[in-house]
C-alpha angles and dihedrals in degrees: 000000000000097000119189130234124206155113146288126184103211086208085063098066122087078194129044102176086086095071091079086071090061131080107232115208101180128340118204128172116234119194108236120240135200088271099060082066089215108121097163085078139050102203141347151229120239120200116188107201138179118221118204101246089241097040096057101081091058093039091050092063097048094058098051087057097049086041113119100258081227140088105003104288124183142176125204143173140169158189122208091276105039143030129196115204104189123199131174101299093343130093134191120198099188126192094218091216093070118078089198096064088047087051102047090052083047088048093049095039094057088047086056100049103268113141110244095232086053089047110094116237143198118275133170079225116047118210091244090057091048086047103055086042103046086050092058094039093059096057091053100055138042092349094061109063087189080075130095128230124232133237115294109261085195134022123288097001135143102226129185131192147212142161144175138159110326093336133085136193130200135172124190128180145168125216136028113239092005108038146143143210157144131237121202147184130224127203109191091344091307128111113259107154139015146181125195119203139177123185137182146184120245102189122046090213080086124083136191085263104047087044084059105048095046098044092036085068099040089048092043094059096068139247098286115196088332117104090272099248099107122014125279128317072254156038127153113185102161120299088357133090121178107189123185116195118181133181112203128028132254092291093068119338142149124217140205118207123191136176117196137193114198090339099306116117110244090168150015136169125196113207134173135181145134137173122321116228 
């Protein structure tokens, strides 16, 4: 079975009986921001769910019955070949490899009220893809000491590699305890995502080694339920705590990392990326 992954946003639905007809995976609150554009709130429950490949298209319909009449709302989920986008008493069944299908439910939802930026699109590399990558890609480059790293594009950089099928990372960075860098993905050789970082110390009791061996073994044990581009919202080992908070999703994002010893911050690093059009 092709089973399909998505969202719901509980605040969306006028009904919330019909959530007895979902499978619910994990279920967070986030606060709501400026951003979100939804003032009436002031935050939201997220519900990821997973949807049975021959049971979508009923249960699409059953959620754009339950969905809330007002704002824009939608619901969507996917598997690598389709994606149903589902609005109050209108469905859209999209083959993801068809940018006109991507562009009719854009052109409904804005018609509706959605905010463009909210509204999914069309990509040659869908956000799912990038997901699962990026996740192993992480754990074969700087995380992993037992990694190499690769020749120096520039001079005097630190660069890491990774490929696999079509698609290609790289991360390249400058300094030790204060540096900076950029990570980006290649499709077929062309650009395709980024993320830019800079990260400092904020005690000079750390050094380049200790940094190492506190943030290897955050970053090591995966993203978690966070977009995989640091390590998880949390990691305890001891005395440390590394901690990584996001707003956005791969698509366009910013990120806030901090290292902690008894409770007091050592280090932090801001970092920000999206995809590159």
């Amino acid at each position: 079975m092709n089973n399909y992954k998505g969202d719901i946003i509980e605040e969306s639905l006028g009904d919330k009986n019909v959530l007895k007809n979902v499978n619910i995976i994990s279920t967070r609150v986030e606060k709501v921001t400026d951003e979100h554009q939804t003032p009436w709130l002031s935050q939201w429950t997220l519900d990821t769910i997973e949807v049975e490949e021959d049971q979508a298209g009923d249960l699409a319909d059953k959620l754009s019955k339950a969905l809330d009449p007002e704002h824009g709302w939608y619901i969507d989920y996917r598997n690598d070949k389709y994606h149903f986008v589902i609005f109050k008493n209108k469905v859209f069944k999209i083959d993801r490899s068809k940018k006109s299908d991507y562009d009719e439910m854009v052109k409904y939802g804005l018609s509706v009220g959605t905010p463009d930026y909210q509204l999914p699109n069309f990509s040659d590399l869908p956000i799912d893809v990038l997901d699962a990558f990026l996740r192993e890609a992480n754990l074969n480059t700087y995380a992993n000491e037992n990694v190499k790293k690769a020749s120096p594009l520039r001079p005097c950089s630190s660069d890491y590699h990774f490929e696999k099928g079509d698609l290609t990372y790289h991360d390249t960075y400058f300094g030790a305890t204060k540096f900076v860098g950029e990570e980006i993905v290649y499709k077929n050789g062309e650009p395709a995502w980024g993320m830019n970082y800079y990260g400092f110390t904020v005690s000079n009791e750390i050094s380049e080694g200790l940094f190492d061996a506190i943030l290897r073994p955050a970053l090591m044990s995966g993203s978690g339920d966070n977009i995989p581009v640091r390590g998880p919202k949390e990691f305890i080992n001891g005395d440390w705590k590394y901690t990584f908070n996001t707003e956005g999703d791969l698509a366009n994002f910013t990120g806030i990392e901090e290292i902690s010893k008894n409770g007091k911050v050592v280090c932090r690093l801001h970092c920000h990326g999206g995809f590159i059009e």
